[in-house]
C-alpha positions as CSV (number, residue, x, y, z in Angstrom):
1,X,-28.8,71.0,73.7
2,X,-30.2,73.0,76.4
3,X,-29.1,73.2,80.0
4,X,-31.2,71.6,82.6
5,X,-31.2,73.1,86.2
6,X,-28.9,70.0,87.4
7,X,-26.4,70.8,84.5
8,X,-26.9,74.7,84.4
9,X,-23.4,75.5,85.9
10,X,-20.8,72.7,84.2
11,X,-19.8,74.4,80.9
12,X,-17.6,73.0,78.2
13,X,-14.3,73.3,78.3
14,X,-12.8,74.8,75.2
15,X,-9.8,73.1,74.6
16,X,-9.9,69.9,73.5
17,X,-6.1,69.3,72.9
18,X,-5.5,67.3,75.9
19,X,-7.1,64.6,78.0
20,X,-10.7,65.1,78.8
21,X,-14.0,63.1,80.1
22,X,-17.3,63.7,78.4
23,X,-20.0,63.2,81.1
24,X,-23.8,62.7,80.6
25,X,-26.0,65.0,82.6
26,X,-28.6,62.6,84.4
27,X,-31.2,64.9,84.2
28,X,-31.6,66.0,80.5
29,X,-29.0,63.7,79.2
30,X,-26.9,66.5,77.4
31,X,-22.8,65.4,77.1
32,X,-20.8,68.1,79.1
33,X,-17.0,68.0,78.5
34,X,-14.9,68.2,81.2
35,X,-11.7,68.7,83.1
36,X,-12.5,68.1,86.4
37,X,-9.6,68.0,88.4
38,X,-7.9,65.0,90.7
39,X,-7.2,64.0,94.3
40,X,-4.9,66.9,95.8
41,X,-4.8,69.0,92.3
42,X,-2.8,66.1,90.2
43,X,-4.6,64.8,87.5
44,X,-7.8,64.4,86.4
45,X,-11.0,62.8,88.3
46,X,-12.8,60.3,86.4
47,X,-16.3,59.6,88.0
48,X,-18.5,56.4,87.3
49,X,-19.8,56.6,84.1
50,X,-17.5,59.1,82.2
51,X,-16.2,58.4,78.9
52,X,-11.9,59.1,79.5
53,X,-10.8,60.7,76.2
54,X,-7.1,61.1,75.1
55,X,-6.7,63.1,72.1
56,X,-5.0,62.2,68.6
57,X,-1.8,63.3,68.8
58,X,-1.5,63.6,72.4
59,X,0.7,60.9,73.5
60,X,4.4,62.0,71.6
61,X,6.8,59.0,72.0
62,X,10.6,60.8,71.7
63,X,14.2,59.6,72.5
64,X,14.2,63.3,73.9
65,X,12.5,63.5,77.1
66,X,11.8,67.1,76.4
67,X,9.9,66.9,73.2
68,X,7.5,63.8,74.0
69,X,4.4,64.3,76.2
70,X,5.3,60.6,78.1
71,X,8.2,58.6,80.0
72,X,10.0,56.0,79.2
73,X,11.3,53.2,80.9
74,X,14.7,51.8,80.3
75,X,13.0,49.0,78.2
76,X,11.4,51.6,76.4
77,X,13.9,53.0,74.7
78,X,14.7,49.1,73.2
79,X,11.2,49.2,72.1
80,X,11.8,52.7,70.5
81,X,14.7,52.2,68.7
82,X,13.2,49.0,67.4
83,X,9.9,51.1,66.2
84,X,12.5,53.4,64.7
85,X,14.8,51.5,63.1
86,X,13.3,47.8,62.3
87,X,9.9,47.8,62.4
88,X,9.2,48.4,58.5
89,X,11.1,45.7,57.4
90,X,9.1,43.7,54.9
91,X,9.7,40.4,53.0
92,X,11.3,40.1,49.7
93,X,7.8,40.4,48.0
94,X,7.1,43.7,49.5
95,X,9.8,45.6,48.2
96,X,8.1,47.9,46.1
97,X,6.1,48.8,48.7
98,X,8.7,49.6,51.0
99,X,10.3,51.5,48.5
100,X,7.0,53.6,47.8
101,X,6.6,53.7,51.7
102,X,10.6,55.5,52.0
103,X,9.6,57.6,49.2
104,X,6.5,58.9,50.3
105,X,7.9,59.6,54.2
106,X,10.9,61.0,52.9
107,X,8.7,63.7,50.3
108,X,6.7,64.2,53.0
109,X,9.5,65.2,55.7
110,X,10.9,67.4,52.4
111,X,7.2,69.4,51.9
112,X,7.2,70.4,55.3
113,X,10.4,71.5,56.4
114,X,11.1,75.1,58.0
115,X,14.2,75.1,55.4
116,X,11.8,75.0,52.2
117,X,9.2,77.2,53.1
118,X,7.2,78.9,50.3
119,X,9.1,76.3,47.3
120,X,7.0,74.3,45.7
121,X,8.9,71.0,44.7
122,X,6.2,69.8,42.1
123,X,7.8,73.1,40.2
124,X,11.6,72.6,38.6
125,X,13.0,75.9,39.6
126,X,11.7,75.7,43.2
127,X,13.2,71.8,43.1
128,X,16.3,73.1,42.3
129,X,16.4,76.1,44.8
130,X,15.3,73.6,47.9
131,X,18.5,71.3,46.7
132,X,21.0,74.4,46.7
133,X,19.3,75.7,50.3
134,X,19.7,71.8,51.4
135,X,23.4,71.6,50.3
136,X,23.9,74.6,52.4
137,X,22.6,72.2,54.9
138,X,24.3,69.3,55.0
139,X,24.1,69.1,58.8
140,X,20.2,69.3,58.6
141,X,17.9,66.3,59.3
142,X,16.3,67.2,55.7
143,X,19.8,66.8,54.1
144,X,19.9,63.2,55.2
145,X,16.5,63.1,54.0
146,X,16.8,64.3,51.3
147,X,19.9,61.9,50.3
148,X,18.0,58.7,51.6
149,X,15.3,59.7,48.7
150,X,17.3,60.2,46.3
151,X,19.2,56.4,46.6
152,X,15.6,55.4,47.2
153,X,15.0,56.4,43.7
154,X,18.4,55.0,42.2
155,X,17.4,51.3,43.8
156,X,13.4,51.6,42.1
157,X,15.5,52.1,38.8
158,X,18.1,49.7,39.4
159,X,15.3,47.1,39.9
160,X,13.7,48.1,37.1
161,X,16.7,47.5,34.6
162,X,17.5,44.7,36.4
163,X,20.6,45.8,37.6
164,X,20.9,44.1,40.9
165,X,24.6,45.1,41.6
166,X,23.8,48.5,41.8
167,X,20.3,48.2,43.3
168,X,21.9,46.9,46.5
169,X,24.4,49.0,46.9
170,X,22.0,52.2,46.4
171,X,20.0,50.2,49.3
172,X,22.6,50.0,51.6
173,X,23.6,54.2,51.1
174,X,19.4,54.6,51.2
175,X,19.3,53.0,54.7
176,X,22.5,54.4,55.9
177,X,21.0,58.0,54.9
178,X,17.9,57.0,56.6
179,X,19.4,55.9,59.4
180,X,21.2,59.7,59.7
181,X,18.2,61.4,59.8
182,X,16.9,59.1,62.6
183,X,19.9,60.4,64.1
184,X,19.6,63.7,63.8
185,X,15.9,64.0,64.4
186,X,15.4,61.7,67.5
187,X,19.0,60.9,69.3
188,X,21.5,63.7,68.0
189,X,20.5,66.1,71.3
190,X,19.9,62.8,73.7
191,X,23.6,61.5,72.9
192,X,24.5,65.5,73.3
193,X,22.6,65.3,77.1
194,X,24.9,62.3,77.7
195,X,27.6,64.1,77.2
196,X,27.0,67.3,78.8
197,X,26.3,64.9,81.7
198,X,29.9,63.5,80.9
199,X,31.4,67.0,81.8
200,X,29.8,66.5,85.0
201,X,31.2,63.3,86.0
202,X,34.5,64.9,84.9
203,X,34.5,67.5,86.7
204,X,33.5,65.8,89.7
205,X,36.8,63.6,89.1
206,X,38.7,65.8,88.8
207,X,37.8,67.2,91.7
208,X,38.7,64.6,93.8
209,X,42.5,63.9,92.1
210,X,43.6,67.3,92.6
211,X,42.4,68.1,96.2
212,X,45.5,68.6,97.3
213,X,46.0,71.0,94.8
214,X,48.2,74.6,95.3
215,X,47.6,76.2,92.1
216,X,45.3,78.6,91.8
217,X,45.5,78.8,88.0
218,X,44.5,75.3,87.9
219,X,40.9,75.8,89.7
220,X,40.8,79.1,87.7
221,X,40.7,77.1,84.7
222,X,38.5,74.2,85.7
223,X,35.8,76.6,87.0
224,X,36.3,78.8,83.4
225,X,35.5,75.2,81.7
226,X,32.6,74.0,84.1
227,X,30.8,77.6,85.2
228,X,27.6,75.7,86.4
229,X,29.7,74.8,89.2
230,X,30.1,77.9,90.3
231,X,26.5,79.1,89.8
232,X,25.1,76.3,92.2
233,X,26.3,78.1,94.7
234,X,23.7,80.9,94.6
235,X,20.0,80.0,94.5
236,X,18.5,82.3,91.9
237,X,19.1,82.3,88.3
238,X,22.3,84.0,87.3
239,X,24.5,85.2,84.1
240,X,28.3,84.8,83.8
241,X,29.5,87.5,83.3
242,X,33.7,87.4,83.2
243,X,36.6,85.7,84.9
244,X,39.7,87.8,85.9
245,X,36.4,90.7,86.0
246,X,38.0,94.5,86.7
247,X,36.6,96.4,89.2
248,X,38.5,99.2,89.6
249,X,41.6,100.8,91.6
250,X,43.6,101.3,88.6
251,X,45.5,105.2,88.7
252,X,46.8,107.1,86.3
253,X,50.0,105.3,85.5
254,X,47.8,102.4,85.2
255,X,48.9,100.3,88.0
256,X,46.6,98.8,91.0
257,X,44.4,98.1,88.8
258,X,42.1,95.1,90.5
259,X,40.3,91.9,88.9
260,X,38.0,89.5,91.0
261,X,38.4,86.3,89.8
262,X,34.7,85.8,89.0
263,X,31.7,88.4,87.8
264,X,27.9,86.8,87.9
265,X,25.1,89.2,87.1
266,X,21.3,87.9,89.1
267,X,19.2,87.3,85.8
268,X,16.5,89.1,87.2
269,X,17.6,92.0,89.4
270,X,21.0,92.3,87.7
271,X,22.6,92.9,90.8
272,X,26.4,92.1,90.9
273,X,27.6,89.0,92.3
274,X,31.5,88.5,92.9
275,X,33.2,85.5,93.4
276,X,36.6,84.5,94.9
277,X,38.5,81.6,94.9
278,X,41.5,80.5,96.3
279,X,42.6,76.8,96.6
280,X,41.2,73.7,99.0
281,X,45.0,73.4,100.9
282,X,44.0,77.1,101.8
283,X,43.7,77.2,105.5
284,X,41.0,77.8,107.3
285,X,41.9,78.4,110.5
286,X,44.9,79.3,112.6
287,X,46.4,79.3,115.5
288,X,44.3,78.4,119.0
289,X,43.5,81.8,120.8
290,X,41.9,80.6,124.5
291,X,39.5,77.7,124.0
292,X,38.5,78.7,120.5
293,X,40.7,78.6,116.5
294,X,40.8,82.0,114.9
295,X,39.8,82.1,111.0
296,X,43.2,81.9,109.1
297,X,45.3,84.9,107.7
298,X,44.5,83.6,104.3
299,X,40.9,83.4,105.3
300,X,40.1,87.2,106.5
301,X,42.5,88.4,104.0
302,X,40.7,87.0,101.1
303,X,37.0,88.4,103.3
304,X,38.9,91.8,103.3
305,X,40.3,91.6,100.1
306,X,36.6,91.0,98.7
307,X,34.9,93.6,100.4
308,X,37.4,95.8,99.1
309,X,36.2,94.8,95.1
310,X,33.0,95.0,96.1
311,X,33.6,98.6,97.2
312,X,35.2,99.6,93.9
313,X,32.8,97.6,91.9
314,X,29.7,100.1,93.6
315,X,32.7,103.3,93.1
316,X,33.3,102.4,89.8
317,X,30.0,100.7,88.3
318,X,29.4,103.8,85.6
319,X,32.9,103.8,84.2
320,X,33.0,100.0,84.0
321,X,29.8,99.5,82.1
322,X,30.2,102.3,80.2
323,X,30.3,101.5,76.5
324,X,29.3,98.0,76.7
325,X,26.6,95.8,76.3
326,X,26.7,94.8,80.0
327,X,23.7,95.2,82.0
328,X,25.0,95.5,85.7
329,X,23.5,97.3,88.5
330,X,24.6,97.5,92.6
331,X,21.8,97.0,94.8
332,X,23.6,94.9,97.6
333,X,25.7,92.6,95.4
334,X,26.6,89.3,96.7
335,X,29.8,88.1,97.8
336,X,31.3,84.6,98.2
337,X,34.5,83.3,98.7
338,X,35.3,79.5,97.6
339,X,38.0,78.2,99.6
340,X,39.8,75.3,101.9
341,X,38.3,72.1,102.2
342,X,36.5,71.4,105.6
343,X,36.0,67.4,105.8
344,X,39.8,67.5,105.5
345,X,40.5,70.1,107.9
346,X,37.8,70.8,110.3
347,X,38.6,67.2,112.1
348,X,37.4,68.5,115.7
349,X,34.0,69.3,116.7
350,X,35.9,72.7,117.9
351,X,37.1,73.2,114.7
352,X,33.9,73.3,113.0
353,X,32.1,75.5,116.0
354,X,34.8,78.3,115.7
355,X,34.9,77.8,111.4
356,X,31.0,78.0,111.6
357,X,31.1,81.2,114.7
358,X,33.0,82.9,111.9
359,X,31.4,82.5,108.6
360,X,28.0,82.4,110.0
361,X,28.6,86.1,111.7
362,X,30.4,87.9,108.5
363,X,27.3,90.1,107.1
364,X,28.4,90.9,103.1
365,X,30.7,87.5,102.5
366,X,29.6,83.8,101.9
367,X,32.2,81.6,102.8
368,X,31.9,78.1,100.9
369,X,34.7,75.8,100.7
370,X,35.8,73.5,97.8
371,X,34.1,70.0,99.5
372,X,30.8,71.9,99.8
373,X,30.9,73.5,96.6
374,X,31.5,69.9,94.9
375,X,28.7,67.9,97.1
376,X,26.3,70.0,95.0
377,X,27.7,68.7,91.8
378,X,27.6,65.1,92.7
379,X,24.7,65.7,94.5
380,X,23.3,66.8,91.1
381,X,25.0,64.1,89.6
382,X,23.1,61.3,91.7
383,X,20.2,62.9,90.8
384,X,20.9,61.6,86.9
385,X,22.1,58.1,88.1
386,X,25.2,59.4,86.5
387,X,28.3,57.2,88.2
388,X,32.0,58.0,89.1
389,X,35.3,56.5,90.5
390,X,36.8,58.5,92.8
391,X,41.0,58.6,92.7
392,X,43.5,59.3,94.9
C-alpha cells in the first residue's frame, strides 16, 4: 500500500524475529510494523491502538539461563521439570499413543542432529553408519536418544505378542533413557554451574580456616586451583599465563635464575601482568618511626623484589617468548603484590593512614592483601545467593 504524507517517514522494520507492534496509519489506514522504542531506551513503546506481537518461537523456556530468551522464578523451575518430565503421562488406554508420541520425538531429535549430518536413516547403510558414529558417542544427548527409541520399540513388540514381562521392563529402561537425555539436553551444564559455583563457596572457606596460615606453598596451590581469584583483582579481561613464571636472571652456570609466582597476559593489549604473593600472617607494617608505622621489611622487600622481575621480564621478553606459542608484549606491565591481612592487623586508625600513605604513593606496584582479595570473591558469591559457614 502506498504511503500517505502522515505515514511517509515510518518504514517497516525488517526483522520480524522478535517482538514487534503493527500500527495502523490514521490517515490512509496502511499497517506499519514497528519497533518503537521505550521509556529511557528499555523496551518497547506500545501506543493506544497497536496490535503487540511476539513471535513463534520467541519465548525459549530452558533449565539453562543462557540458552532461553526468559527468567524463571524459583517456582518455575518445579513447573519446568514437571513440563519435562510428567506432563505426557497418559492413561492406560493411550499407550499406543504415547508410545507413537516417544517414537516420533525421539526420530525426530535423531534426523536433526549435528552428529548425523548428511545420513539418511530411511537408508540401511546410512542407519548403520549413524549407530557406529552414536556408539562413538555415548556421552551425547542423541546416544540417550537413541537408546530410549530403541526400548520404545522392544515395549510396541512386547505388547504386541503379549509379552507383558518384558514390555514393562523395556518401559522402565525406555523412560530411564529418556530421562538421560532430559539430562543431558536441559540440566547437565545447570547442575555443572552449581558446581562451579561450589568451588566458590570452597574457596571462600577455605579462606577463612587457614588465615593464619604460614605456608606459602599452601596459597600457591589454592590460587593454582581457583585462578579466578586472582584475576578479580585486575579490572580488564586477562589470560593465565603460568605460576612459578621465569623471568630472567639466570647466568651461565644456570643459577639465579628468577620465577614470579604468577604471569597474567591483558587479553587485549597483551601487556604483562605479574603477580606476587606471600602469606596473610605477612606483616605489614613495622616498627613506629615518630608519629607514623613504617611498611614492614617483608613488605618493601617483596615491592623491591617485584620491581626487580618486572625489570628482567622487559630485559628478557625476546628470549623468553622465543619459540613458544606465548603472545606477551611490555608496554607498562602491571604489578601486584597479594599479601598480610589488614582487618587483622591494621587495628588503629594510624595503622591504616601510614598502610594506605604507603601503598597509595608506590607508582609500578598494587599492594592488595589477602582479606581484600577474598571480599571480592564473596562479594561475587552473594551476588549468586550462594551461602557459606565460616570456621575458625
Amino acid at each position: 500500500m502506498n504511503t500517505c504524507k502522515a505515514c511517509v517517514n515510518l518504514s517497516d522494520v525488517e526483522d520480524l524475529s522478535t517482538p514487534y507492534v503493527i500500527r495502523a496509519c490514521d490517515k490512509c489506514g496502511r499497517k506499519i510494523y514497528l519497533r518503537p522504542i521505550g521509556d529511557h531506551g528499555h523496551g518497547i513503546k506500545v501506543d493506544k491502538g497497536d496490535q503487540f506481537v511476539i513471535p513463534e518461537n520467541f519465548i525459549q523456556i530452558a533449565a539453562n539461563p543462557l540458552k532461553g530468551s526468559g527468567h524463571l522464578f524459583k517456582p518455575g523451575l518445579a513447573w519446568f521439570a514437571q513440563l519435562i518430565f510428567v506432563n505426557d503421562i497418559k492413561t492406560e488406554s493411550e499407550l499406543t499413543e504415547l508410545l507413537e508420541k516417544n517414537e516420533n520425538e525421539f526420530d525426530q531429535i535423531l534426523r536433526g542432529s549435528p552428529l548425523l549430518t548428511g545420513l539418511n536413516l530411511d537408508i540401511q547403510e546410512d542407519a548403520d553408519k549413524a549407530i557406529s558414529i552414536l556408539n562413538e558417542n555415548k556421552d551425547s544427548a542423541e546416544w540417550w536418544a537413541f537408546m530410549a527409541i530403541t526400548f520404545n520399540s522392544i515395549v510396541k513388540e512386547s505388547v504386541a505378542e503379549g509379552n507383558i514381562n518384558k514390555a514393562v521392563w523395556a518401559m522402565r529402561a525406555a523412560e530411564r533413557f529418556r530421562s538421560m537425555h532430559v539430562f543431558k539436553t536441559h540440566l547437565e551444564e545447570v547442575v555443572w554451574m552449581g558446581h562451579s559455583a561450589r568451588r566458590i563457596v570452597e574457596v571462600i572457606q577455605k579462606w577463612h580456616a587457614n588465615k593464619s596460615n604460614s605456608l606459602e606453598e599452601f596459597w600457591q596451590q589454592l590460587f593454582n586451583s581457583n585462578p579466578y581469584v586472582l584475576t578479580q583483582i585486575f579490572s580488564v579481561p586477562v589470560v593465565f599465563i603460568r605460576d612459578k613464571a621465569y623471568v630472567g636472571g639466570m647466568n651461565i652456570d644456570q643459577k639465579n635464575a628468577k620465577f614470579v609466582d604468577y604471569l597474567f597476559v591483558n587479553d587485549s593489549s597483551n601487556d604483562a601482568l605479574l603477580i606476587e604473593i606471600k602469606t596473610p600472617v605477612t606483616k605489614l607494617l613495622g616498627n613506629k618511626y615518630r608519629n607514623i608505622f613504617k611498611p614492614s621489611s617483608e613488605l618493601s622487600g617483596a615491592v623491591v623484589q617485584t620491581l626487580d622481575y618486572r625489570r628482567e621480564l622487559a630485559k628478557n621478553i625476546k628470549q623468553i617468548t622465543e619459540g613458544t606459542d606465548k603472545s606477551l608484549d611490555i608496554f607498562n606491565p602491571r604489578c601486584v603484590i597479594v599479601i598480610g591481612n589488614a582487618a587483622e592487623e591494621l587495628d588503629s586508625d594510624l595503622k591504616k593512614k601510614s598502610f594506605e600513605l604507603y601503598r597509595t604513593a608506590l607508582k609500578d606496584i598494587e599492594i592488595i592483601t589477602y582479606d581484600e582479595l577474598f571480599k571480592k570473591a564473596e562479594t561475587l558469591a552473594t551476588l549468586f545467593k550462594l551461602v557459606w559457614k565460616k570456621t575458625n
